[in-house]
ChimeraX commands (.cxc) that place a marker at each C-alpha (Angstrom):
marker #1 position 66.10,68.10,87.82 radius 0.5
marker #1 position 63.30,66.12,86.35 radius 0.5
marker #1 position 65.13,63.08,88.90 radius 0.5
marker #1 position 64.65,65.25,91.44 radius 0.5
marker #1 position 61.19,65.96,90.88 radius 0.5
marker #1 position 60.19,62.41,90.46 radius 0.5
marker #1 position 62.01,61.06,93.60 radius 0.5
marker #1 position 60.35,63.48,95.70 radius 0.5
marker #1 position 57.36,64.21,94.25 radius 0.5
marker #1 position 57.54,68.08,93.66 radius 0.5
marker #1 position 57.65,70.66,91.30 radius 0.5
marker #1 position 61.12,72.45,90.40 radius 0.5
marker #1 position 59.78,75.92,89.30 radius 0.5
marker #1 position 60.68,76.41,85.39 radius 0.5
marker #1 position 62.86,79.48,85.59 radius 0.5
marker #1 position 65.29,77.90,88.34 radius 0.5
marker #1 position 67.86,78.62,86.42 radius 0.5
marker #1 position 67.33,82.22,86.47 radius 0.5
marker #1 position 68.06,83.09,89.96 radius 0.5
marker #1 position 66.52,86.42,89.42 radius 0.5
marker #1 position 63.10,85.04,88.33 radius 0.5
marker #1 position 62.96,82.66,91.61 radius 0.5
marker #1 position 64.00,82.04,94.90 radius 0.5
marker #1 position 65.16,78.12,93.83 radius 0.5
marker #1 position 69.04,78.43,93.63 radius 0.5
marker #1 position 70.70,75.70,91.36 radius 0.5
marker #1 position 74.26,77.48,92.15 radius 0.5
marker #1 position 75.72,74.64,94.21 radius 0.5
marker #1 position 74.67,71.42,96.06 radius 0.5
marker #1 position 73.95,73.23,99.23 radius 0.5
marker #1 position 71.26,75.35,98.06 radius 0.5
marker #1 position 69.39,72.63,95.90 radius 0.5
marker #1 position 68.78,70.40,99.11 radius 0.5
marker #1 position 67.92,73.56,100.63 radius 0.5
marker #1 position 65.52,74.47,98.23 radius 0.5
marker #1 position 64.07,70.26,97.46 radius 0.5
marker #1 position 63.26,70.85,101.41 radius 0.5
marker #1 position 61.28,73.77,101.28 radius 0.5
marker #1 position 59.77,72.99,98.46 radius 0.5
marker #1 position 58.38,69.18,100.11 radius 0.5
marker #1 position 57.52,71.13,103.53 radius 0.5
marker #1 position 54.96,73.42,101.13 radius 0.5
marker #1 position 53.97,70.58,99.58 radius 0.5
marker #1 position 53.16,69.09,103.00 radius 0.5
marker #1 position 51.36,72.60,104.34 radius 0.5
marker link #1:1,2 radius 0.2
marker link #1:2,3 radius 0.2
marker link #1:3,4 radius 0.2
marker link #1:4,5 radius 0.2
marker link #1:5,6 radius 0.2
marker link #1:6,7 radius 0.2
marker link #1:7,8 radius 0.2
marker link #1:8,9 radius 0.2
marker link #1:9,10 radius 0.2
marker link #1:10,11 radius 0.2
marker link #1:11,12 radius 0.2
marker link #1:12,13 radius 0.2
marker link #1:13,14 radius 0.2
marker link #1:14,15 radius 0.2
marker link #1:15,16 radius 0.2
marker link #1:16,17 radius 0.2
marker link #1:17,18 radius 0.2
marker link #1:18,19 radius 0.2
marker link #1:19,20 radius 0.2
marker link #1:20,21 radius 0.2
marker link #1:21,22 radius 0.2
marker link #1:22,23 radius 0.2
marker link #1:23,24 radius 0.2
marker link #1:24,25 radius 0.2
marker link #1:25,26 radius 0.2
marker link #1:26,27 radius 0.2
marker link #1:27,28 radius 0.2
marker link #1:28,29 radius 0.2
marker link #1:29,30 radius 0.2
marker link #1:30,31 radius 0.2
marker link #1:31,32 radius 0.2
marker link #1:32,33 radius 0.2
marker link #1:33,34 radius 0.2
marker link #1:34,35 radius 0.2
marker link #1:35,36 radius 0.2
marker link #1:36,37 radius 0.2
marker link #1:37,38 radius 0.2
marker link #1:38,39 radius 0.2
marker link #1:39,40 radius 0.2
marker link #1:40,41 radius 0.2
marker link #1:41,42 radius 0.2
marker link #1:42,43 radius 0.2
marker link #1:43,44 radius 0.2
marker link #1:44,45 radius 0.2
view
């Protein structure tokens, strides 16, 4: 994650890995690039 953070300049939230506590889901490869795009497009807002 922290890879992830640095190549694209955002902020994973904490708790990701409690998919109750967050709506960034870790579960599979899909969702992460799902959820690395929305978090750059609020990053860009």
């Amino acid at each position: 994650m922290f890879g992830i953070e640095e190549a694209f300049d955002i902020s994973v939230p904490y708790n990701a890995n409690d998919p109750e506590s967050t709506d960034f889901d870790i579960s599979n490869f899909a969702a992460i690039v799902t959820g690395v795009k929305k978090l750059i497009a609020d990053r860009e807002a």
